[in-house]
C-alpha positions as a Markdown table, in Angstrom:
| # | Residue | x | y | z |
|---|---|---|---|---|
| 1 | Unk | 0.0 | 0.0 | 0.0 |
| 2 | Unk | 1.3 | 3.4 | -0.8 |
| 3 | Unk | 0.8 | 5.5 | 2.2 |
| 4 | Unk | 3.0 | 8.6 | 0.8 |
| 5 | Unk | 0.7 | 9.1 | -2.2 |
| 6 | Unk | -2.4 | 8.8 | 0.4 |
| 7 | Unk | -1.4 | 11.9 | 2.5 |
| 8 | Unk | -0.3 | 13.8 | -0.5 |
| 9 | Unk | -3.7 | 13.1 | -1.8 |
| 10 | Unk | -5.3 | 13.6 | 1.2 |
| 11 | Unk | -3.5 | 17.4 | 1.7 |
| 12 | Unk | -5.2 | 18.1 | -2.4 |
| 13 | Unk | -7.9 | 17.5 | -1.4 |
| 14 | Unk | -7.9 | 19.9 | 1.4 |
| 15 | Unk | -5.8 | 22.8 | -0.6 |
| 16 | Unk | -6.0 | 21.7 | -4.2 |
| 17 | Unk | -8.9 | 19.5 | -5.3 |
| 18 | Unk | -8.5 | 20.0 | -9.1 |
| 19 | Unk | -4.7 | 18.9 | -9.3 |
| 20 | Unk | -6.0 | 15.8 | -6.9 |
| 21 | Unk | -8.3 | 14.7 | -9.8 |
| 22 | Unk | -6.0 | 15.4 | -12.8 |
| 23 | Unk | -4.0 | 12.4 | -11.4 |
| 24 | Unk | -7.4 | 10.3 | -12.6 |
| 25 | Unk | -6.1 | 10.2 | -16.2 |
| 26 | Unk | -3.2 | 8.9 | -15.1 |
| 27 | Unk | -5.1 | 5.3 | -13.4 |
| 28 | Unk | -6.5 | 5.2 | -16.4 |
| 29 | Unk | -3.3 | 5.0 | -18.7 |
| 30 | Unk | -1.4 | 2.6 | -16.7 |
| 31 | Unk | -3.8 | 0.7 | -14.9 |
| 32 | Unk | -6.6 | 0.6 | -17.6 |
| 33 | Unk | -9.3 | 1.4 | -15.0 |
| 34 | Unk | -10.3 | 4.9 | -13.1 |
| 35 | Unk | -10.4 | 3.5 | -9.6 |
| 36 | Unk | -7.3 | 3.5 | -7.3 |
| 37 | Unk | -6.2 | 0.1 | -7.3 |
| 38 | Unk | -4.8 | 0.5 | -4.1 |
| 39 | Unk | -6.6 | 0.4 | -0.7 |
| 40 | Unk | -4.5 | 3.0 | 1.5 |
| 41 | Unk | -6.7 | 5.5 | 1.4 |
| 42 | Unk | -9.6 | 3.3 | 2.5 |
| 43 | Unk | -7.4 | 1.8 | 5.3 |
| 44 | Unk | -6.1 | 5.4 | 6.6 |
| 45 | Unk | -9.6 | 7.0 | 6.6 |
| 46 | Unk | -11.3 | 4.1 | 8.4 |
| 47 | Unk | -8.5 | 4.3 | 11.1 |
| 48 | Unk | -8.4 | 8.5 | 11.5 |
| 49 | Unk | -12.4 | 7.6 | 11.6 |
| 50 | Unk | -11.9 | 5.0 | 14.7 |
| 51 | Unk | -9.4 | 7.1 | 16.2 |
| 52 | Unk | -11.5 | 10.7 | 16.2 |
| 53 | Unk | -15.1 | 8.5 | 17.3 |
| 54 | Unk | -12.4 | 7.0 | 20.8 |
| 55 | Unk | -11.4 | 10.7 | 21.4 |
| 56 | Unk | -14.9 | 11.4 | 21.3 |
| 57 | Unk | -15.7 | 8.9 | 23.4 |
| 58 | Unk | -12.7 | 9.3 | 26.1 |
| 59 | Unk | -14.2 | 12.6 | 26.2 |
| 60 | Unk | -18.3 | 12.4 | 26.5 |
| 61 | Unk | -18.4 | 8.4 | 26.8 |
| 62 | Unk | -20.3 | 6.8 | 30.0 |
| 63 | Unk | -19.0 | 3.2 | 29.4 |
| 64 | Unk | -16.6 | 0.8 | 27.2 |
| 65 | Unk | -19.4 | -1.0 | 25.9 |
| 66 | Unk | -21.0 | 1.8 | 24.7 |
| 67 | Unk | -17.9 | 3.7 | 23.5 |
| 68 | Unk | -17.1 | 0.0 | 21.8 |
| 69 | Unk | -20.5 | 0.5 | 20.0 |
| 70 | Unk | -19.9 | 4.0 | 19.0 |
| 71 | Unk | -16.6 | 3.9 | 17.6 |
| 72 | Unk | -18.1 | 0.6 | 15.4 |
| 73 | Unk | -20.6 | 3.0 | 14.0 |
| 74 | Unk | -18.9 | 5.6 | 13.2 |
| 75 | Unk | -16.4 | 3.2 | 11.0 |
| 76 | Unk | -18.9 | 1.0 | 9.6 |
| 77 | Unk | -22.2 | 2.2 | 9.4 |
| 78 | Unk | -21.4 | 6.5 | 8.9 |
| 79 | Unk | -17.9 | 5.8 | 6.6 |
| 80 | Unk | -18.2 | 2.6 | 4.6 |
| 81 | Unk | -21.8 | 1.5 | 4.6 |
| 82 | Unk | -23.9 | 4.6 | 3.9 |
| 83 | Unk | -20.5 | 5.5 | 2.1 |
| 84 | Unk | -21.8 | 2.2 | 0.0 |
| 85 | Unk | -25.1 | 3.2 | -0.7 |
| 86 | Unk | -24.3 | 6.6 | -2.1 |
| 87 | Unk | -21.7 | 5.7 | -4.4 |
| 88 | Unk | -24.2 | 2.6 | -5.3 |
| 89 | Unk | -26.6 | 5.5 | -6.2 |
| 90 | Unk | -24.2 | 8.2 | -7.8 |
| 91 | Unk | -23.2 | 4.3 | -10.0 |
| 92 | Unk | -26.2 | 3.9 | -11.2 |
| 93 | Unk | -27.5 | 7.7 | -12.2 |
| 94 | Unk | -24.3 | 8.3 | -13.4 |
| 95 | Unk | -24.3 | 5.0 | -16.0 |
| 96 | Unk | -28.2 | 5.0 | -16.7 |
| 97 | Unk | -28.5 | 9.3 | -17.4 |
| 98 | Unk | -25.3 | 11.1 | -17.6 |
| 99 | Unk | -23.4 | 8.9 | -20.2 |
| 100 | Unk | -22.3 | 10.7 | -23.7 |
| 101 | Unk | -24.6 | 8.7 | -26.0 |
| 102 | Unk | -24.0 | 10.3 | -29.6 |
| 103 | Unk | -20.0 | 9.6 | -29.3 |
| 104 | Unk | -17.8 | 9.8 | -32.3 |
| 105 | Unk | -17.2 | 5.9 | -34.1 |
| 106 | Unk | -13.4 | 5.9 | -33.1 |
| 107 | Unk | -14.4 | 5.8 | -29.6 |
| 108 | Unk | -15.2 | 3.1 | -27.6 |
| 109 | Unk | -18.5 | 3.5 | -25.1 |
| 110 | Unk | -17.3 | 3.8 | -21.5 |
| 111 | Unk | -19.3 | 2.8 | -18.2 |
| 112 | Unk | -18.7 | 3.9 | -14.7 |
| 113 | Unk | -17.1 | 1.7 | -12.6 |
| 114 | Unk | -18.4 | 1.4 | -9.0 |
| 115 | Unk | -15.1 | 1.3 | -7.0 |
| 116 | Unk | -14.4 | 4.9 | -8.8 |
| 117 | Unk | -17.5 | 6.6 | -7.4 |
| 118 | Unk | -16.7 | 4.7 | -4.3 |
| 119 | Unk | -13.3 | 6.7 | -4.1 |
| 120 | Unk | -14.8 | 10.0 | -5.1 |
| 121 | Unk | -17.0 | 9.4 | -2.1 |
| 122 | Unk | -14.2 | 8.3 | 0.2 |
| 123 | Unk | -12.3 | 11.9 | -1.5 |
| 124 | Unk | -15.4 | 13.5 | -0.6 |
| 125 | Unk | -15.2 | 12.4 | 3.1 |
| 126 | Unk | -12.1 | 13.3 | 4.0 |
| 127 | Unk | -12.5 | 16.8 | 4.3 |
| 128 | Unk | -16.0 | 16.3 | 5.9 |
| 129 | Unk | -14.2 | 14.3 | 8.5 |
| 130 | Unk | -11.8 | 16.9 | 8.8 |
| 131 | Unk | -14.3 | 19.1 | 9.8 |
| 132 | Unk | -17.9 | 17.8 | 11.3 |
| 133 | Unk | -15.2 | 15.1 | 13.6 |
| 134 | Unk | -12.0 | 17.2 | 14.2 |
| 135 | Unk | -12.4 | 20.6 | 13.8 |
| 136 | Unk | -16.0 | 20.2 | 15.4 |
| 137 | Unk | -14.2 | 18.2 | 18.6 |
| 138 | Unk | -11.7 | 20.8 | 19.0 |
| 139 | Unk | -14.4 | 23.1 | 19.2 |
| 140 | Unk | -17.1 | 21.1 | 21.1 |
| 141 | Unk | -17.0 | 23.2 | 24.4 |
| 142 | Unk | -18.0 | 26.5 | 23.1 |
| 143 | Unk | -20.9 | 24.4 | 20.0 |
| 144 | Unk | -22.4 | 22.6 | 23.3 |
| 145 | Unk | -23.6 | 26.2 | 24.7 |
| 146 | Unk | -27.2 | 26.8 | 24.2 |
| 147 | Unk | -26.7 | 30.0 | 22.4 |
| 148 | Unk | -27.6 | 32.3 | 19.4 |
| 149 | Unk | -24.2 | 32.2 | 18.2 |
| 150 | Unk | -23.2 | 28.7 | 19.0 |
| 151 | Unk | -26.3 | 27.7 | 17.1 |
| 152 | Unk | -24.5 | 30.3 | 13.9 |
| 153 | Unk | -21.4 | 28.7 | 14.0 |
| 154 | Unk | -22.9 | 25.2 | 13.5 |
| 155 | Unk | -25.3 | 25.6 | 11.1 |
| 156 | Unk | -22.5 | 27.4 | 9.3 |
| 157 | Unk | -20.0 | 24.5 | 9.8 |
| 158 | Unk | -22.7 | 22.2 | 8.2 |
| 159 | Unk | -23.2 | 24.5 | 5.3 |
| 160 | Unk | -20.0 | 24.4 | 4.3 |
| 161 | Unk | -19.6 | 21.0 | 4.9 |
| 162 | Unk | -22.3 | 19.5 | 2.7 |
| 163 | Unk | -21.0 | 21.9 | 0.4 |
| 164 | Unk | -17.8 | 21.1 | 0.1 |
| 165 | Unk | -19.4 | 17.4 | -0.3 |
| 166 | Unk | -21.1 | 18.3 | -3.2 |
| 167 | Unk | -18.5 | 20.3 | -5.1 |
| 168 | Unk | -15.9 | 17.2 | -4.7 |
| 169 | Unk | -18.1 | 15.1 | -6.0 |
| 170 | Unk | -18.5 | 17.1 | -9.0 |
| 171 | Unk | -15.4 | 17.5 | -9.6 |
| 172 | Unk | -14.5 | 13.8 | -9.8 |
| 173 | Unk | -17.3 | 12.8 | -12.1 |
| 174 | Unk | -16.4 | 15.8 | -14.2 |
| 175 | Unk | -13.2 | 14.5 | -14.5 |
| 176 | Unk | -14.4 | 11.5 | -16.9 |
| 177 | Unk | -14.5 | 12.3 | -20.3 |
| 178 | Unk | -17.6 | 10.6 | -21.0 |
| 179 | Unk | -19.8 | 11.9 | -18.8 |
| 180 | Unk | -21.9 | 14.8 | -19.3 |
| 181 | Unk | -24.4 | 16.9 | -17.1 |
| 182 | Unk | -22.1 | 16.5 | -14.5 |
| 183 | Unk | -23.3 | 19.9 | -13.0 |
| 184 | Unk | -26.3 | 17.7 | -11.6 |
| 185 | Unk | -24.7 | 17.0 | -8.2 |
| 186 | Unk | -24.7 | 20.8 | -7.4 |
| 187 | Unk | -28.4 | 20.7 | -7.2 |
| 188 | Unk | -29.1 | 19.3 | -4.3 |
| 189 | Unk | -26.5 | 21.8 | -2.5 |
| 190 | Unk | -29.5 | 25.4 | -2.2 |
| 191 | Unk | -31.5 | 22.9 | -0.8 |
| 192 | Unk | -29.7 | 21.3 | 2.0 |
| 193 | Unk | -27.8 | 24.7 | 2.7 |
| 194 | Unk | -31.2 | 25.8 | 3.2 |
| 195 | Unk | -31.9 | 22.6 | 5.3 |
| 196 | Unk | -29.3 | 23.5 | 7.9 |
| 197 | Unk | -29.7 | 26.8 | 8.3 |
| 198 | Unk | -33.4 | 26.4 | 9.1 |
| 199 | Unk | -33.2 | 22.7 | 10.9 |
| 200 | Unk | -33.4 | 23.0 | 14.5 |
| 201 | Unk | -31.3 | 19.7 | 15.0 |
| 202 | Unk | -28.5 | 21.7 | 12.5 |
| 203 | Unk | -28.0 | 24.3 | 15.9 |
| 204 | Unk | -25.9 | 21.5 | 17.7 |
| 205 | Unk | -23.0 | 19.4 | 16.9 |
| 206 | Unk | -24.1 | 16.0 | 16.1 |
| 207 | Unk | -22.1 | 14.0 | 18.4 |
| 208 | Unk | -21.9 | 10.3 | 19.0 |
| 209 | Unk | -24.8 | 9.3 | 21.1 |
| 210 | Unk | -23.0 | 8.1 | 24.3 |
| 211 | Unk | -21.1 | 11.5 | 23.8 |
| 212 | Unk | -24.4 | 13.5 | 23.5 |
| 213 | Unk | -25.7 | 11.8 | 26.4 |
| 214 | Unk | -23.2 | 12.4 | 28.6 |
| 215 | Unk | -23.1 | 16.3 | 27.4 |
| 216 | Unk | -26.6 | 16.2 | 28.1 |
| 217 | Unk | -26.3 | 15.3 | 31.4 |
| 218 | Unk | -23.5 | 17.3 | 32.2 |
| 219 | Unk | -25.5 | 20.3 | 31.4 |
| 220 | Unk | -28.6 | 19.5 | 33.2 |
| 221 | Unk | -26.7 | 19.1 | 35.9 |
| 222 | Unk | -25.0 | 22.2 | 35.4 |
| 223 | Unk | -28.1 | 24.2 | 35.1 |
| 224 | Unk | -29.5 | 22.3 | 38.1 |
| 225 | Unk | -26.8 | 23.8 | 40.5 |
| 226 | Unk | -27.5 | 27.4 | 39.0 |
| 227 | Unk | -31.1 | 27.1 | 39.8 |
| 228 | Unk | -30.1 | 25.5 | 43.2 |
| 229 | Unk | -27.7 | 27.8 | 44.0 |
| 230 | Unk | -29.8 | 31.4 | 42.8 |
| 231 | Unk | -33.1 | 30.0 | 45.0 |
| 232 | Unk | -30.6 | 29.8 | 47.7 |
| 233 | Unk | -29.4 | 33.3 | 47.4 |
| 234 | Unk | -33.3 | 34.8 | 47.2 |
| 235 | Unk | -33.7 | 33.3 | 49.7 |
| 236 | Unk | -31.5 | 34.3 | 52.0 |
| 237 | Unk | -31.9 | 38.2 | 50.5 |
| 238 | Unk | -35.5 | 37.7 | 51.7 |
| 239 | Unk | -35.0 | 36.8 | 55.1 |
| 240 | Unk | -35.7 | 39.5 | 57.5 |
């Protein structure tokens, strides 16, 4: 596995998504197929994954068992499998409607192959994770406050998340020369920047659920001792 040109890719994505993609052509000279033939970059996300859902949990966690469950979820069912389903469904509307069909008699039809638009999504995730696990930990204390601008700065985090999403996806199916109408996977951006500035459940971090419970109780009990401890100071201002 070739781990140097992982991070490299990894830090295009982040700084330089265009030049990341322009190494697509080059899969498809040597290797005859535009998938990565290589499974570092599937390895190394799945294991920054585990590692940000156990600082999570070392952080907001009640339990191991729980934790255990949490940092399972985040890897399997939030990376790879819904990770599945959407390059299963990018797959097939890519191959059944955005395929060149009047194409010159020189060249040979194409398809879509599935692992490709399961790397754009794994592309695409990186910099979500980057943001909605790390930068959103790092900044947990001040997003868990019930506030107007708390609420702001999340919805705006989100926002530029899913659209950040959305443009790397379109720039890796753009990147295949016989596609067309590629443009179609900025469509669904207005509406779910819309979505998250409007959702109430966009206000707050999502956080793994032991780690919301555990903030959750952390801050009832919080405001439980400020209520306790202001009915104990009326009161004694009311004594004679």
């Amino acid at each position: 596995m070739d781990f140097e040109y992982t991070f490299w890719l990894m830090l295009q994505l982040c700084i330089s998504p265009k030049t990341a993609y322009r190494h697509t052509s080059y899969h498809k000279q040597t290797k005859n197929q535009w998938a990565r033939d290589d499974p570092a970059f599937v390895v190394v996300l799945c294991l920054l994954v585990a590692l940000a859902a156990t600082a999570y949990c070392v952080t907001y966690g009640d339990n191991l068992w729980h934790s255990l469950l949490t940092i399972l979820s985040a890897v399997i069912v939030d990376c790879l499998l819904l990770g599945i389903a959407i390059s299963t469904a990018c797959w097939f509307i890519a191959n059944r409607f955005l395929r060149k069909k009047n194409l010159p008699q020189h060249q040979v039809e194409q398809h879509l192959e599935w692992l490709y638009a399961f790397d754009v999504h794994c592309n695409s995730y990186f910099p979500l994770f980057l943001l909605l696990y790390v930068l959103q930990f790092l900044g947990s204390p001040f997003l868990l406050w019930k506030s107007f601008v708390s609420g702001v700065v999340s919805c705006v985090l989100y926002a530029v998340v899913l659209a950040y999403y959305h443009y790397l996806n379109f720039l890796g199916y753009s990147a295949l020369p016989f596609l067309e109408r590629t443009e179609c996977w900025w469509v669904s951006t207005p509406r779910g920047l819309c979505s998250a500035f409007t959702s109430d459940e966009a206000a707050a971090p999502r956080l793994p659920p032991a780690a919301a419970a555990a903030a959750a109780d952390r801050v009832a009990a919080a405001g439980s001792s400020i209520v306790g401890s202001s009915g104990v100071r009326r009161a004694s201002e009311e004594a004679p």
